[in-house]
C-alpha positions, 0 to 999 in steps of 0.5 A: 929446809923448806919454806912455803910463805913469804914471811919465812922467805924474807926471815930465812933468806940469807940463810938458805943454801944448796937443799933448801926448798921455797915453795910457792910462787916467790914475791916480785921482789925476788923475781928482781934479776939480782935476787933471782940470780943469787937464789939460783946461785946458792943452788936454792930450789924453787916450785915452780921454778926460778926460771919459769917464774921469769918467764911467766912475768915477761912476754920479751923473756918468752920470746927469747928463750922460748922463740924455737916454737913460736910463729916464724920471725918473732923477735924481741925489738929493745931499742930503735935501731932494732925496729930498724933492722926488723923492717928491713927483714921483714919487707925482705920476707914479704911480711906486711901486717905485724902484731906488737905485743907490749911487756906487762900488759895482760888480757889482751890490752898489750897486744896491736896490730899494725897493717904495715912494719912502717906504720909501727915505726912511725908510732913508736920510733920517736919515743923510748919509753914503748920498748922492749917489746914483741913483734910477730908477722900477723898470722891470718885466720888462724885459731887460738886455743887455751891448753890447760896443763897440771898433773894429770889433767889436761883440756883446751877450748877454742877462744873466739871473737868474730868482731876482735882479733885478740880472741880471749875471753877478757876481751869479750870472746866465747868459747868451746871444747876442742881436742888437741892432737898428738903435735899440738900436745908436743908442742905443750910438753917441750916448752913446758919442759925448756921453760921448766913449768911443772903446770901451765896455762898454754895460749897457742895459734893452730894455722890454716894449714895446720902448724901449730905456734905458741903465743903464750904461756903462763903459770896462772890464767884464765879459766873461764871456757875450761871444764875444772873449777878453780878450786880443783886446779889450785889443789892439783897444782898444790899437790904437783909441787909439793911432790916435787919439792920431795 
């Protein structure tokens, strides 16, 4: 059986089985942990995947499962006592500016820095309702790239922002076309394969000295400095699924 709309996926649900196919990104009532995980369990396949569905909703999920390819010292902060240890390690390191970002918060609302781990802890150390959330040593002078991947098609463009470090186009940014080189298409192409992303919408950081990190990734996003049009990407990513569900 294959399913393509909410409404046979709320009808068929609690019949569907190993073979059975949704396709389609599933209601946010089925992202749910339980949900999710008893889909998963009934060996129901989803396109996109379960997994990358989870992950595409949440920043913390990203900077778990996906923190191999991340800047240096990422870490997920759940409770205070790990913001705690997080201070320690990091005055360990040497790393003063932190970038915090925010679960659920988008275009670039989510995303503070703080000149020192300290002064992060003094902001959020007295409350529990800041938690969970991201914490990344900020990476000076570094550019942020847009790589848009589905089917055949892949294109980045350079977001820039001379008077805001959050450099995407919400936020009041320009950008340009660049070419990526054969790391950075590496990069793309193994966190799409761990996440399980059959297209993506990839935010990653290229350093001064040349190593590159993901930020971010997504199953939708912003378009707005890319060359394909909207209607074109949703077609792509409609026939990408629709093969794989076969």
């Amino acid at each position: 059986m294959i399913l393509r709309s909410a409404a046979e996926l709320d009808q068929r649900f609690h019949e569907l089985g190993t073979g059975d196919t949704f396709i389609g990104l599933l209601p946010a009532r089925y992202l749910l942990a339980a949900p999710a995980a008893d889909l998963v369990g009934r060996g129901v396949r989803c396109r996109p995947s379960v997994l990358c569905q989870l992950l595409a909703r949440s920043k913390c999920a990203q900077a778990i499962v996906l923190r191999g390819w991340m800047a240096p010292h990422t870490r997920v902060i759940a409770r205070r006592a790990e913001l705690m240890e997080a201070l320690r390690a990091f005055a360990e390191q040497g790393i003063a500016a932190v970038v915090t970002k925010q679960e659920n918060m988008h275009c670039g609302h989510g995303i503070r820095r703080w000149d020192c781990a300290e002064a992060l802890y003094n902001a959020v150390g007295l409350t529990e309702e800041t938690y969970p959330f991201v914490l990344q040593p900020f990476l000076h002078g570094v550019a942020d790239v847009r790589v848009i991947i589905a089917g055949d098609h892949s294109e980045a463009y350079r977001r820039e922002n001379p008077f805001n470090f959050r450099a995407n186009l919400a936020a009041g940014g320009s950008s340009r076309p660049v070419e990526l080189d054969a790391v950075a298409l590496h990069v793309c192409r193994e966190v799409m394969a761990r996440g399980r992303f059959p297209y993506a919408h990839i935010d990653l950081q290229l350093t001064p000295d040349g190593a590159w990190y993901l930020s971010e990734i997504a199953l939708e996003g912003g378009i707005t400095g890319a060359r394909i049009g909207r209607d074109a990407l949703i077609a792509i990513k409609k026939e990408t699924l629709e093969r794989l569900a076969t």
